[in-house]
MARPAVO-654259 format. One line per field, with one value per residue: y, z, x of N, C-alpha, C in turn. Coordinates in nm, 3 decimals. Atoms other than C-alpha are relative to their C-alpha. Layout:
residues N
n.yy	c(Y:...)
n.zz	c(Z:...)
n.xx	c(X:...)
ca.yy	c(Y:...)
ca.zz	c(Z:...)
ca.xx	c(X:...)
c.yy	c(Y:...)
c.zz	c(Z:...)
c.xx	c(X:...)
//
This chain:
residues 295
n.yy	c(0.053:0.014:-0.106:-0.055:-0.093:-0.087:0.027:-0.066:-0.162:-0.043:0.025:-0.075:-0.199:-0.077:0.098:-0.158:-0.114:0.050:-0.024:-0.159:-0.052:0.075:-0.081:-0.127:0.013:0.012:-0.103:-0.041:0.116:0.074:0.120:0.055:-0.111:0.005:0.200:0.041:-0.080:0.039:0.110:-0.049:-0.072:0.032:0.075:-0.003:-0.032:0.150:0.038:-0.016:0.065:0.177:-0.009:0.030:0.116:0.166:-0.002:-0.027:0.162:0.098:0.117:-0.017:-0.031:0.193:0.022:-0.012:0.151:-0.015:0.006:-0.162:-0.012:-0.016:-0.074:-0.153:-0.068:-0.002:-0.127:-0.060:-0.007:-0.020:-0.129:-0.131:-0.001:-0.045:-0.156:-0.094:-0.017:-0.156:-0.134:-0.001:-0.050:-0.146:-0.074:-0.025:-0.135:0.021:0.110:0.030:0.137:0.145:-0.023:0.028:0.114:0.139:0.037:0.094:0.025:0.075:0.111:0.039:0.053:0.146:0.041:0.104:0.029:0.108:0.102:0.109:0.047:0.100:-0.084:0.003:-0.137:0.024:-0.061:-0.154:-0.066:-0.034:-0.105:-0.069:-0.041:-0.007:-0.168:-0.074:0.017:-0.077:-0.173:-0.074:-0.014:-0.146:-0.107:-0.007:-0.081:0.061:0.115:0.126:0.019:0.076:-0.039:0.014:0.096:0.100:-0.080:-0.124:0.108:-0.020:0.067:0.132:-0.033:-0.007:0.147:0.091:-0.062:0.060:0.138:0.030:-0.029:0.102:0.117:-0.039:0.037:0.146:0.072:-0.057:0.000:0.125:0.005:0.012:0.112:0.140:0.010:0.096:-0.114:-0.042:-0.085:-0.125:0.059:0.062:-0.107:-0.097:0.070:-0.053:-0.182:0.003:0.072:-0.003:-0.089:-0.022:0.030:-0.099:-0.132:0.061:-0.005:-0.117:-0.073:0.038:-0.053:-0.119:0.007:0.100:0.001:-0.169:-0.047:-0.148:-0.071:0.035:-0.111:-0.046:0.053:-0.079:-0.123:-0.045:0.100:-0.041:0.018:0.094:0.025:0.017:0.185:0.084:0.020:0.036:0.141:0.121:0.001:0.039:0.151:0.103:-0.004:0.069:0.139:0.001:0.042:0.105:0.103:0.016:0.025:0.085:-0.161:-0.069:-0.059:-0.087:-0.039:-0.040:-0.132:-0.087:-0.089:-0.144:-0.098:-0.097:-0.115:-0.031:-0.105:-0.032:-0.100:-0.118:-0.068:-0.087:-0.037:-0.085:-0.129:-0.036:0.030:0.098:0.172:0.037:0.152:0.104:0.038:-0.003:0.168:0.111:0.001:0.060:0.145:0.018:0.001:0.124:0.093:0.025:0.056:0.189:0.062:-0.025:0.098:0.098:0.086)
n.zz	c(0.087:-0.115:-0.016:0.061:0.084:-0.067:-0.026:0.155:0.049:-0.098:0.075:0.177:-0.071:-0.038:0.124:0.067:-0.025:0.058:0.104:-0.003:-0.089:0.085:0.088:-0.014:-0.030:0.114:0.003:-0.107:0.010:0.145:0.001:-0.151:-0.087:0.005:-0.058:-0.145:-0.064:-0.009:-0.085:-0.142:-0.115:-0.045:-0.066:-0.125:-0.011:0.023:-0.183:-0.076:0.062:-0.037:-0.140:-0.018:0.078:-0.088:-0.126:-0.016:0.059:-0.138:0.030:0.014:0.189:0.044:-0.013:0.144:0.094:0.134:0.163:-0.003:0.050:0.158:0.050:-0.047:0.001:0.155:0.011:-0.005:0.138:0.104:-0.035:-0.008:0.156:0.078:-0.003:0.049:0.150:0.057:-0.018:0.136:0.100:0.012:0.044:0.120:0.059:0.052:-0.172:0.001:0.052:-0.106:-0.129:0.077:0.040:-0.180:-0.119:0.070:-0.157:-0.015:0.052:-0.013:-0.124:0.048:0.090:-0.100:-0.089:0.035:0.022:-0.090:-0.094:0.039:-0.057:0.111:-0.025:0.102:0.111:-0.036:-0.066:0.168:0.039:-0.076:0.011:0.107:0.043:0.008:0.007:0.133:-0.060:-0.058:0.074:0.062:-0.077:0.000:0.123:0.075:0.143:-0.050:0.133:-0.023:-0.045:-0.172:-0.049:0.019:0.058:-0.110:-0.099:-0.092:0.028:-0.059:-0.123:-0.045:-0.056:-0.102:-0.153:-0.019:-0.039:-0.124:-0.106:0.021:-0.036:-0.111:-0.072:0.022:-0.150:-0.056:-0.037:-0.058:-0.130:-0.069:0.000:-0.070:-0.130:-0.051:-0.112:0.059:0.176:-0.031:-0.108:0.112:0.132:-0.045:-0.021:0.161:0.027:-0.049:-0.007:0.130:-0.009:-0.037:0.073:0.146:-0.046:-0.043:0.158:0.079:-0.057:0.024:0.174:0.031:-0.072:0.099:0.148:-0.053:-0.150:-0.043:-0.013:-0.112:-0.019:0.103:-0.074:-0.122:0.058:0.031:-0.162:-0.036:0.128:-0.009:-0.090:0.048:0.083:-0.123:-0.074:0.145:0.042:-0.098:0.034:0.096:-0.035:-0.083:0.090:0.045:-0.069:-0.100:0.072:0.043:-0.126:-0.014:0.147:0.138:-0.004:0.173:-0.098:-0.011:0.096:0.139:-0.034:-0.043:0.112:-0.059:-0.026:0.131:-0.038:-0.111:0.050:0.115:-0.071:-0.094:0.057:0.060:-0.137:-0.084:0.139:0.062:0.150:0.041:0.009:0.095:-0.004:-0.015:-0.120:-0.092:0.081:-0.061:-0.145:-0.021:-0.001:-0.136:-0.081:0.050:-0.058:-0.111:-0.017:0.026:-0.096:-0.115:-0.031:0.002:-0.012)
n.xx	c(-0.106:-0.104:-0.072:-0.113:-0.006:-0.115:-0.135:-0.014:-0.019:-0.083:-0.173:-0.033:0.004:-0.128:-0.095:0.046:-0.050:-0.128:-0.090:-0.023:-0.137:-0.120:-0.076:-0.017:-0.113:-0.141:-0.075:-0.145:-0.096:-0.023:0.094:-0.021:0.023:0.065:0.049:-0.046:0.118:0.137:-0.009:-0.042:0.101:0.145:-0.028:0.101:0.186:0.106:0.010:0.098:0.122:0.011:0.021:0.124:0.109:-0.041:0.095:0.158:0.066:-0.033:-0.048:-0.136:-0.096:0.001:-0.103:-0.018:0.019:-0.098:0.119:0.045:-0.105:-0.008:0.111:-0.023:-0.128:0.045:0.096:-0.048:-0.066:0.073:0.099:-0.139:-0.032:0.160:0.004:-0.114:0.026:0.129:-0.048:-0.022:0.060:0.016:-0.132:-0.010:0.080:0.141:0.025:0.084:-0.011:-0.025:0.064:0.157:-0.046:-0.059:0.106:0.075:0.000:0.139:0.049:-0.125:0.029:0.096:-0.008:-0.089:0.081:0.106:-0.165:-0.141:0.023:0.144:0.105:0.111:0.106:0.128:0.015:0.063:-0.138:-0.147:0.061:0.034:-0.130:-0.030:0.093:-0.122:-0.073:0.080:-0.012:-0.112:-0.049:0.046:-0.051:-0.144:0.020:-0.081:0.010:-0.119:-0.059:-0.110:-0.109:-0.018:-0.022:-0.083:-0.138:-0.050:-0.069:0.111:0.177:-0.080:-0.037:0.101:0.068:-0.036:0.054:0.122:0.022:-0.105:0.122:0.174:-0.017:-0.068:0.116:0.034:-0.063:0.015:0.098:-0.048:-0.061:0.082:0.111:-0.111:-0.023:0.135:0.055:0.172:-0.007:-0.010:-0.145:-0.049:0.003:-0.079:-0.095:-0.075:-0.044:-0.121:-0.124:-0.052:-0.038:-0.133:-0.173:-0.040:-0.095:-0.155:-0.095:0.003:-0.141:-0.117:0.000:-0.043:-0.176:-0.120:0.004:0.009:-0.014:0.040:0.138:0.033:-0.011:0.103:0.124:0.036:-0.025:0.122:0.071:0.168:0.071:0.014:0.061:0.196:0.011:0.034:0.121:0.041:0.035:0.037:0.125:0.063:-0.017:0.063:0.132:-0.009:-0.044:0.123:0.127:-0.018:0.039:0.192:0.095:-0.085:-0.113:0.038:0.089:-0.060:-0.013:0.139:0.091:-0.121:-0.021:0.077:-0.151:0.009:0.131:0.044:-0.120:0.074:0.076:-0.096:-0.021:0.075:0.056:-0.130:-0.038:0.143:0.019:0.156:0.006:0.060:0.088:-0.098:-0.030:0.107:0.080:-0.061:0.109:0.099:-0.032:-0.083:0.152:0.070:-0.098:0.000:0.154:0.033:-0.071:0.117:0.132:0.013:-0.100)
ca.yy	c(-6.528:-6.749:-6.662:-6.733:-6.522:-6.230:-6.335:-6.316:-5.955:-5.857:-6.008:-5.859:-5.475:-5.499:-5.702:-5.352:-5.117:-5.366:-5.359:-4.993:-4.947:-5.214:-5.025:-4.731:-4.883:-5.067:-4.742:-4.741:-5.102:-5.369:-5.677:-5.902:-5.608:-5.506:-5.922:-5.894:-5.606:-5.774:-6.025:-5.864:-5.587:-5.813:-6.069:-5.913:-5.835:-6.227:-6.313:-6.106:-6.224:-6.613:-6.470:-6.328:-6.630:-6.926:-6.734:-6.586:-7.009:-7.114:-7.344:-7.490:-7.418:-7.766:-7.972:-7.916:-8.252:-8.355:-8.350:-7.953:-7.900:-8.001:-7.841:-7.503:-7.502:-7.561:-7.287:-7.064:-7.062:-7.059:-6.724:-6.538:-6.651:-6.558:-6.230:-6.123:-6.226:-5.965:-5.670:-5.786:-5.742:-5.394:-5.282:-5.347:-5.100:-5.281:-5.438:-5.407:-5.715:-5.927:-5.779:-5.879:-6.215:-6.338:-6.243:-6.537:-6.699:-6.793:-7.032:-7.161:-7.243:-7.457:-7.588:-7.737:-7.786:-8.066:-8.198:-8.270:-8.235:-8.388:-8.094:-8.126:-7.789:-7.817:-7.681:-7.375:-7.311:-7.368:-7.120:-6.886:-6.860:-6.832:-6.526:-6.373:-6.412:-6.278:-5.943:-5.905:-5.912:-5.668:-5.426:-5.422:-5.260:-5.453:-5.598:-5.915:-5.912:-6.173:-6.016:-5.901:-6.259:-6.417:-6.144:-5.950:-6.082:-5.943:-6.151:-6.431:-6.297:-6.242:-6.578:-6.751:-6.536:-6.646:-7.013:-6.974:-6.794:-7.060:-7.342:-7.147:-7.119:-7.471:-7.552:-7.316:-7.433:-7.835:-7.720:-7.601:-7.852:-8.126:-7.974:-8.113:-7.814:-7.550:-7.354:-7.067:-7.161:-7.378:-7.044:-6.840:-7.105:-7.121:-6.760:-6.752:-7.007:-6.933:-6.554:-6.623:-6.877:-6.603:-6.322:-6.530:-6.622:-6.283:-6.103:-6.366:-6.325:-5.991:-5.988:-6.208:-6.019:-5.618:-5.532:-5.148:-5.247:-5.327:-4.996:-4.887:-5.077:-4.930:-4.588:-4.576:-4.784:-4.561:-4.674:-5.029:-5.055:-4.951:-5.310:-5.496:-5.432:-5.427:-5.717:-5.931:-5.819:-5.938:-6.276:-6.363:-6.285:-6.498:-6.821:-6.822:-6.837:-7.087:-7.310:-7.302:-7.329:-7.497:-7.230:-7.176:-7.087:-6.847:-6.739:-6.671:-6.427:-6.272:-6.103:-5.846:-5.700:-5.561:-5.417:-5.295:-5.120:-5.006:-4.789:-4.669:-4.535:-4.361:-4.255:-4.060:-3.908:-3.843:-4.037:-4.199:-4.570:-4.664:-4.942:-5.204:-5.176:-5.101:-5.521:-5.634:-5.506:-5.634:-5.997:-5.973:-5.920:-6.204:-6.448:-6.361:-6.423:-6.789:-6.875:-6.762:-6.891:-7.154:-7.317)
ca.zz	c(-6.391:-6.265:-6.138:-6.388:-6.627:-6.365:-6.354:-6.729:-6.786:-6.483:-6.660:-7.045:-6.833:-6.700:-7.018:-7.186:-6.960:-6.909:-7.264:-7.301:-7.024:-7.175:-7.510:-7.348:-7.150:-7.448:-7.533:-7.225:-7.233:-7.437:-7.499:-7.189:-6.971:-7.033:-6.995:-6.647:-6.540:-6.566:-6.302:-6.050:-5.973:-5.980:-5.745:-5.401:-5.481:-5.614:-5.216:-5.105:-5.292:-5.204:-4.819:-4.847:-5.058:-4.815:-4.500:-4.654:-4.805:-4.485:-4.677:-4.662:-4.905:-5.093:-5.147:-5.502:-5.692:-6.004:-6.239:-6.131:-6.132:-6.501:-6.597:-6.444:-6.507:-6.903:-6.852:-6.731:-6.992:-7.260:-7.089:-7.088:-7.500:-7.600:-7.417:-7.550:-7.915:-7.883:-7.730:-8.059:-8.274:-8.131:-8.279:-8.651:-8.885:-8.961:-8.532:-8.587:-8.802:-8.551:-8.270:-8.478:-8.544:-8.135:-8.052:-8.281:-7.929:-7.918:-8.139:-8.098:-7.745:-7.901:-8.138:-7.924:-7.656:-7.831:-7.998:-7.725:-7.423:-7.563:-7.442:-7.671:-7.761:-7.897:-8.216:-8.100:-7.882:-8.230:-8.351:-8.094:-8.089:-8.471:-8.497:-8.257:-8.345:-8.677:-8.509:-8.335:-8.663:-8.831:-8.536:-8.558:-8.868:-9.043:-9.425:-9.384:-9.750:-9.856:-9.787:-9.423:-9.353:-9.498:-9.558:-9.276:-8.983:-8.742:-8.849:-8.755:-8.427:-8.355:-8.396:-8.245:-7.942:-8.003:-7.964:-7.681:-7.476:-7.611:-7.456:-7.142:-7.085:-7.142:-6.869:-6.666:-6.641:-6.593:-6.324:-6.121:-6.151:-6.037:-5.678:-5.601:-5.388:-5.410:-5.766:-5.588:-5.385:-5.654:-5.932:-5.663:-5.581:-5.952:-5.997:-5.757:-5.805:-6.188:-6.130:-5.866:-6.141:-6.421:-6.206:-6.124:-6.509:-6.620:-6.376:-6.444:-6.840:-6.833:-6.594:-6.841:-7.161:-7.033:-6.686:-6.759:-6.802:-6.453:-6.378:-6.623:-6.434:-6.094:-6.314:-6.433:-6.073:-6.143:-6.517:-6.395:-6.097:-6.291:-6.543:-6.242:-6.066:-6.393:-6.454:-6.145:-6.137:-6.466:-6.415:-6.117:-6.351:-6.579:-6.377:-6.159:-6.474:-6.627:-6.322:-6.319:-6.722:-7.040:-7.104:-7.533:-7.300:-7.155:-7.398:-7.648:-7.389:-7.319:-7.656:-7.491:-7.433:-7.824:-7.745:-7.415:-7.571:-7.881:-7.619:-7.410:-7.696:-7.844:-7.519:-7.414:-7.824:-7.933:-8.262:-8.481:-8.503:-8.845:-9.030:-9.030:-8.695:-8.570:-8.806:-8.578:-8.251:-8.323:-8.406:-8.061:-7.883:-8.088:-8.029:-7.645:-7.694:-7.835:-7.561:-7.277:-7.357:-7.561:-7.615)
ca.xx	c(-6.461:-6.190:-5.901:-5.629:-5.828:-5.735:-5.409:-5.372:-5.493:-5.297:-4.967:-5.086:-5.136:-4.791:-4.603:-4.734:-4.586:-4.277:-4.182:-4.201:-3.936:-3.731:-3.701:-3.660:-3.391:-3.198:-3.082:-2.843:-2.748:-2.652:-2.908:-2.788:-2.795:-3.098:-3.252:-3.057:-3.275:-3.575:-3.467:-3.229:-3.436:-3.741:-3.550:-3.646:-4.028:-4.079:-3.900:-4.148:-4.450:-4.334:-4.350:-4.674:-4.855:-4.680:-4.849:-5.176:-5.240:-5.094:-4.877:-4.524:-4.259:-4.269:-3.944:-3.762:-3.848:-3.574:-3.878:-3.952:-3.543:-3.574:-3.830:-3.746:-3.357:-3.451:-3.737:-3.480:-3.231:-3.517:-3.711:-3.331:-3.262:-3.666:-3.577:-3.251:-3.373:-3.701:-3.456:-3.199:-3.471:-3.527:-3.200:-3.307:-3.468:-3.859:-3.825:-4.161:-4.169:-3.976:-4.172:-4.507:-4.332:-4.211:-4.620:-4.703:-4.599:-4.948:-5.006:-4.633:-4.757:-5.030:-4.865:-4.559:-4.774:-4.986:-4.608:-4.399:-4.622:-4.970:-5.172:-5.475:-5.734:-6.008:-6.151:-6.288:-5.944:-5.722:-5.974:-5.951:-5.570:-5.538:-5.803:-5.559:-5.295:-5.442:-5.502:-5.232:-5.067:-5.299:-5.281:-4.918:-4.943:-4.703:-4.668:-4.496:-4.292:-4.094:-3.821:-3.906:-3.980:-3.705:-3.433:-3.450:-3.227:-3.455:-3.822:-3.544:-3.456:-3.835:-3.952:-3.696:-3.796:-4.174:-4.063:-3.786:-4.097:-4.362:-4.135:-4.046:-4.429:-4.499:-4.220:-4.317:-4.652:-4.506:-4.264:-4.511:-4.745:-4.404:-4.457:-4.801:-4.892:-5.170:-5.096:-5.087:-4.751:-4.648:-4.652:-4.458:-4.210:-4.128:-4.131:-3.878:-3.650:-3.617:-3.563:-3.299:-3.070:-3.161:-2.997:-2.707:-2.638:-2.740:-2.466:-2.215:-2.244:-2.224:-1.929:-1.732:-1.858:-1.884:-1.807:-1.894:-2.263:-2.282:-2.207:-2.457:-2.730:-2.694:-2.623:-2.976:-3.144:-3.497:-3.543:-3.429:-3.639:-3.937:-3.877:-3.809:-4.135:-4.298:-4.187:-4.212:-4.600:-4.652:-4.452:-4.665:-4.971:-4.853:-4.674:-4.977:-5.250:-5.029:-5.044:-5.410:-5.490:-5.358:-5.058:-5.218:-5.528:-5.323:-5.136:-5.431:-5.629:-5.290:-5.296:-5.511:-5.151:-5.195:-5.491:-5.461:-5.087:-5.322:-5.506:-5.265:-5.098:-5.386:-5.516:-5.180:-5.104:-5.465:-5.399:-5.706:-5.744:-5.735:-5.979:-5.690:-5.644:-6.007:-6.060:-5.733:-5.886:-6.195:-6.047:-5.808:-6.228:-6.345:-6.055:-6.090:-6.473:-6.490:-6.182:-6.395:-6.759:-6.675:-6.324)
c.yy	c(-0.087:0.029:0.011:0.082:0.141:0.045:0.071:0.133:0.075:0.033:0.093:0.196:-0.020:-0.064:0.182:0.096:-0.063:0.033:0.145:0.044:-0.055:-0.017:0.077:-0.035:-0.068:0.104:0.035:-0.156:-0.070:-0.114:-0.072:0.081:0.005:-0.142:0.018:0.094:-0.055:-0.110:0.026:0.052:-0.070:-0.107:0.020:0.023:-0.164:-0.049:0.059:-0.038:-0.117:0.037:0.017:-0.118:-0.075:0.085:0.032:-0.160:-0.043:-0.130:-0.037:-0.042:-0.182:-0.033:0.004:-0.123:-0.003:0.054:0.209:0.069:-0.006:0.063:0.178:0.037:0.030:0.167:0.169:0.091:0.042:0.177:0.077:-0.002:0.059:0.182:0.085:0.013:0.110:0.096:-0.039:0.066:0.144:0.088:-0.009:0.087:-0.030:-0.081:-0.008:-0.128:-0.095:0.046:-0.080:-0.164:-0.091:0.035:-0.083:-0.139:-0.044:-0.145:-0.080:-0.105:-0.174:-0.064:-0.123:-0.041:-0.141:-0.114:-0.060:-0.003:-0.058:0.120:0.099:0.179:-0.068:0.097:0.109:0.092:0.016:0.145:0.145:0.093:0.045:0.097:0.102:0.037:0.061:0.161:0.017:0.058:0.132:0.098:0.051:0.029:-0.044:-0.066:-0.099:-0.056:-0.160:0.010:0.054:-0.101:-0.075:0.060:0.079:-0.092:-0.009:-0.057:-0.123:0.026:0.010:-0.147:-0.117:0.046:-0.048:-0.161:-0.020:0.061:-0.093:-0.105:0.045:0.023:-0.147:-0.080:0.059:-0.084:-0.195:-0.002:0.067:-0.088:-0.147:0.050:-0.062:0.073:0.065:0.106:0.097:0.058:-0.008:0.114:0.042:-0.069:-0.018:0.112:0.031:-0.044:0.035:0.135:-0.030:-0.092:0.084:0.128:-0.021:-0.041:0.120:0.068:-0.072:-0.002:0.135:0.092:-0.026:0.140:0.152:0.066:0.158:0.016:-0.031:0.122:0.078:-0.028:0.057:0.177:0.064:-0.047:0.047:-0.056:-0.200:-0.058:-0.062:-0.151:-0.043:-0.020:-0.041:-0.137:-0.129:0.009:-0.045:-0.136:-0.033:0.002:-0.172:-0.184:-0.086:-0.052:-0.126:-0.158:-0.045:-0.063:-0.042:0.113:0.031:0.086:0.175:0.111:0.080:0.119:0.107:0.102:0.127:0.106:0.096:0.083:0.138:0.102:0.086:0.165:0.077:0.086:0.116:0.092:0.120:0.125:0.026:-0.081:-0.095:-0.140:-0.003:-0.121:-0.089:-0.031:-0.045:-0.216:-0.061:0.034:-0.120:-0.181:-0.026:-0.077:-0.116:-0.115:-0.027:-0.006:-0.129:-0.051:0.006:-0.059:-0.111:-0.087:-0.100)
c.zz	c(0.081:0.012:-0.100:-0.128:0.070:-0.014:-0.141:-0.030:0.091:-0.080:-0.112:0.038:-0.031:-0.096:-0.052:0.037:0.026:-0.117:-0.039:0.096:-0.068:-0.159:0.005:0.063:-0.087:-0.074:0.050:-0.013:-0.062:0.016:0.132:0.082:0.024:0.009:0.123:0.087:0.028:0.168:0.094:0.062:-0.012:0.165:0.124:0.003:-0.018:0.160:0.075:0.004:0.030:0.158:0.043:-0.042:0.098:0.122:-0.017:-0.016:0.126:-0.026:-0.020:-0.077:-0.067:-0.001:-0.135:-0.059:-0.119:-0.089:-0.005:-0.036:-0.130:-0.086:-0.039:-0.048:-0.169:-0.018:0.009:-0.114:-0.138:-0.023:-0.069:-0.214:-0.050:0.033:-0.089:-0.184:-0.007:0.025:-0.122:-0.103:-0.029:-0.094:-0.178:-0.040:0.048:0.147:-0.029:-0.064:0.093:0.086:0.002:0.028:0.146:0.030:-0.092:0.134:0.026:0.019:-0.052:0.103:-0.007:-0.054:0.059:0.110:-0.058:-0.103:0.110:0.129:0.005:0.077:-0.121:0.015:-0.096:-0.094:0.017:0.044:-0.112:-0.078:0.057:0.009:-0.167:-0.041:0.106:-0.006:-0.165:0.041:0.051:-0.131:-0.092:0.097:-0.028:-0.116:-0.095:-0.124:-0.006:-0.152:0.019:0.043:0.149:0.083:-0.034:-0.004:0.136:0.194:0.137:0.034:0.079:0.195:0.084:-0.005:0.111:0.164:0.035:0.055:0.154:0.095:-0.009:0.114:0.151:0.068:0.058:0.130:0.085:0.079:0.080:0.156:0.113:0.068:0.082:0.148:0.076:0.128:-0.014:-0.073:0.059:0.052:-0.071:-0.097:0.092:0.052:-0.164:-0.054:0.071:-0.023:-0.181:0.004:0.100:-0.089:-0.109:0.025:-0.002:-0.145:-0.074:0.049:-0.030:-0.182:-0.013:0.060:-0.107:-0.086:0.038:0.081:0.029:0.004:0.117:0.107:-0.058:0.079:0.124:-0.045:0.009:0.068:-0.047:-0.120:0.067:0.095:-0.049:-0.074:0.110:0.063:-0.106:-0.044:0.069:0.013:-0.145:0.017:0.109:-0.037:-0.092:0.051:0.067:-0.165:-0.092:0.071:-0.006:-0.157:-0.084:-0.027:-0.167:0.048:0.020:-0.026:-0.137:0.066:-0.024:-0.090:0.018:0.008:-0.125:0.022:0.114:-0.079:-0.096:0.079:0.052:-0.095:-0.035:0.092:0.001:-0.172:-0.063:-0.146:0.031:-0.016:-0.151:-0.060:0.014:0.136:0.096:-0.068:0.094:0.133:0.020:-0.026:0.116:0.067:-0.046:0.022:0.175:0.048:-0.014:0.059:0.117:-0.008:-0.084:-0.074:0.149)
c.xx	c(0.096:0.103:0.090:-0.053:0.042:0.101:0.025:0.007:0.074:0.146:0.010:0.043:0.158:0.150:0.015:0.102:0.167:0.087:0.023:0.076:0.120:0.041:0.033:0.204:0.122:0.061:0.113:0.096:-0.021:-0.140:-0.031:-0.063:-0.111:-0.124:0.034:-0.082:-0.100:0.005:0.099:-0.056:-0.113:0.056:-0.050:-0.160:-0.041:0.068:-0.103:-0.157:-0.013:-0.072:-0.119:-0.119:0.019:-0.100:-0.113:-0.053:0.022:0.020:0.121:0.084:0.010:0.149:0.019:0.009:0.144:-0.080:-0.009:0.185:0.021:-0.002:0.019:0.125:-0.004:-0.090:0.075:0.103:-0.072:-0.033:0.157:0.058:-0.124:0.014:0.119:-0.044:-0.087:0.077:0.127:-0.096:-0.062:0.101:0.013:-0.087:-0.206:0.021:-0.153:-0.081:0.031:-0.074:-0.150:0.037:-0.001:-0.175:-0.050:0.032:-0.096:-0.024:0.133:-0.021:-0.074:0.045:0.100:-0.045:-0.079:0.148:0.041:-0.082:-0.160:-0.122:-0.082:-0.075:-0.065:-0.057:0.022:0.103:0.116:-0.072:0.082:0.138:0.044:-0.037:0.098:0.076:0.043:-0.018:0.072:0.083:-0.012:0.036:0.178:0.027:0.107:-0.015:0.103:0.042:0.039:0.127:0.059:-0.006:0.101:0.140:0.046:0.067:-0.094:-0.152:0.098:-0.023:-0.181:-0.071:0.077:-0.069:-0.149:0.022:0.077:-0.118:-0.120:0.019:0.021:-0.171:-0.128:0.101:-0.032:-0.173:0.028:0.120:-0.087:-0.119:0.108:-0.035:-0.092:0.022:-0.101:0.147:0.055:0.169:0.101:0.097:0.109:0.141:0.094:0.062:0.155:0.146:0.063:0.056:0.143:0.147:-0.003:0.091:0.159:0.046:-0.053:0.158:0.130:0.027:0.032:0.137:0.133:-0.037:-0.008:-0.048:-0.089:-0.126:-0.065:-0.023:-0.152:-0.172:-0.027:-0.032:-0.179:-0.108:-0.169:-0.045:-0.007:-0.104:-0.135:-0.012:0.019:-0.149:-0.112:-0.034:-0.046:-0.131:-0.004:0.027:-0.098:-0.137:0.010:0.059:-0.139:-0.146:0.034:-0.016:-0.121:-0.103:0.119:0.033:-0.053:-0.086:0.062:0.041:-0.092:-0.058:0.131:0.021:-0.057:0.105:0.013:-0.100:0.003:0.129:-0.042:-0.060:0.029:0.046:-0.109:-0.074:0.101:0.036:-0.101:0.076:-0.085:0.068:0.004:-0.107:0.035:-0.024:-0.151:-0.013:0.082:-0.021:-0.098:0.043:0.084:-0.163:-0.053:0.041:-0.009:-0.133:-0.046:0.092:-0.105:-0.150:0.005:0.085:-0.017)
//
């Protein structure tokens, strides 16, 4: 296989066990807060990850271009609004609606992806993303009323989050690509530099807007740690397979993350699968079957 399919299921594993810390932990803190976790405590593991990639490639740190500055400071800002909207949408009754809603993220990817930055798919790949994007939906056991899509503040809050992460993977994958290095470098030089201005406007936002959840954050260091690491392994899953492949690409296998969360669950509470779910499984497997042999 190559590698950024790797990469990919690497990222969907630890998205999985990510977001399951980071509902566990919006319990203790507010929205922000919880967004600033993800990226303080990941901050020293992606310095250490740049350290090992630059000497295993035996390659040197590139110079920061405007075009990658752009790219990245935009990407930044985007990732930190796509996140705070999905942990919002935890806090309404049917979250499961907006939660259903931001992984349409997919075919968001594709969709603005072939708008504003001309990055074509082909049949099979519009396919491919649409069938999962289709099961994710079913899995997620959700009936999408009129009224949960249009009434409920939360279906809101979940898509915006699908598009503020569509566009943040779409820069993500162009600011890497501005350094004209090897990918590998490239991904972890990104990774980096976007985590260290998201820490620095996470802590200073939450400074201004409620000092005590700063407190709160060191308070609970073992729950935060765990999202941190969590998350910085999954970002360098994901930065890294975007580097390498058209980010819908990406995006589309990535849905494995429903699946792979489908399992864990049922694995750990012995509950049955129902038929719904076993039809939006099997359309996740099918979607990440006609990407792979023949998008």
């Amino acid at each position: 296989m190559e590698l950024w399919i790797y990469f990919t299921l690497l990222a969907a594993f630890m998205q999985a066990i990510r977001t399951a810390g980071q509902k566990q932990l919006s319990g203790h803190l507010n929205a922000m807060a919880t967004t600033g976790v993800r990226y303080v405590y990941a901050l020293p593991f992606a310095f250490l990850y740049l350290f090992f990639i630059t000497e295993h490639q035996q390659v040197a740190l590139p110079q920061l271009t405007p075009q990658f500055l752009q790219y990245a400071l935009i990407a930044c800002v985007m990732q930190i609004i796509g996140t705070v909207c999905l942990i919002a949408a935890f806090k309404y009754r049917n979250f499961s609606v907006a939660t259903s809603l931001a992984k349409t993220e997919a075919i968001q990817v594709a969709v603005v992806g072939a708008l504003v930055f001309s990055v074509s798919l082909s049949a099979l790949g519009w396919l491919s993303v649409l069938i999962g994007v289709i099961g994710v939906i079913i899995v997620s056991k959700v009936k999408l009323t009129y009224a949960d899509v249009f009434q409920n503040p939360g279906a809101g809050f979940g898509l915006a989050s699908g598009l503020a992460l569509a566009i943040t993977t779409l820069l993500i994958r162009e600011s890497s690509l501005a350094l004209n290095t090897d990918l590998l470098v490239s991904a972890a030089v990104t990774l980096v530099f976007m985590i260290t201005v998201q820490s620095l406007i996470s802590i200073i936002y939450i400074w201004f807007q409620d000092k005590t959840q700063l407190t709160l954050m060191l308070k609970h260091w073992r729950l935060c740690l765990f999202v941190g690491i969590t998350s910085v392994i999954g970002s360098i899953g994901w930065f890294t397979a975007a580097s390498f492949q058209n980010a819908a690409y990406v995006k589309a296998l990535g849905q494995v993350e429903f699946f792979i969360t489908l399992l864990l669950t049922y694995r750990l509470f012995k509950e049955r699968i129902s038929k719904m779910e076993y039809l939006g499984m099997f359309l996740i497997i099918a979607s990440v079957v006609i990407l792979l042999l023949w998008a």
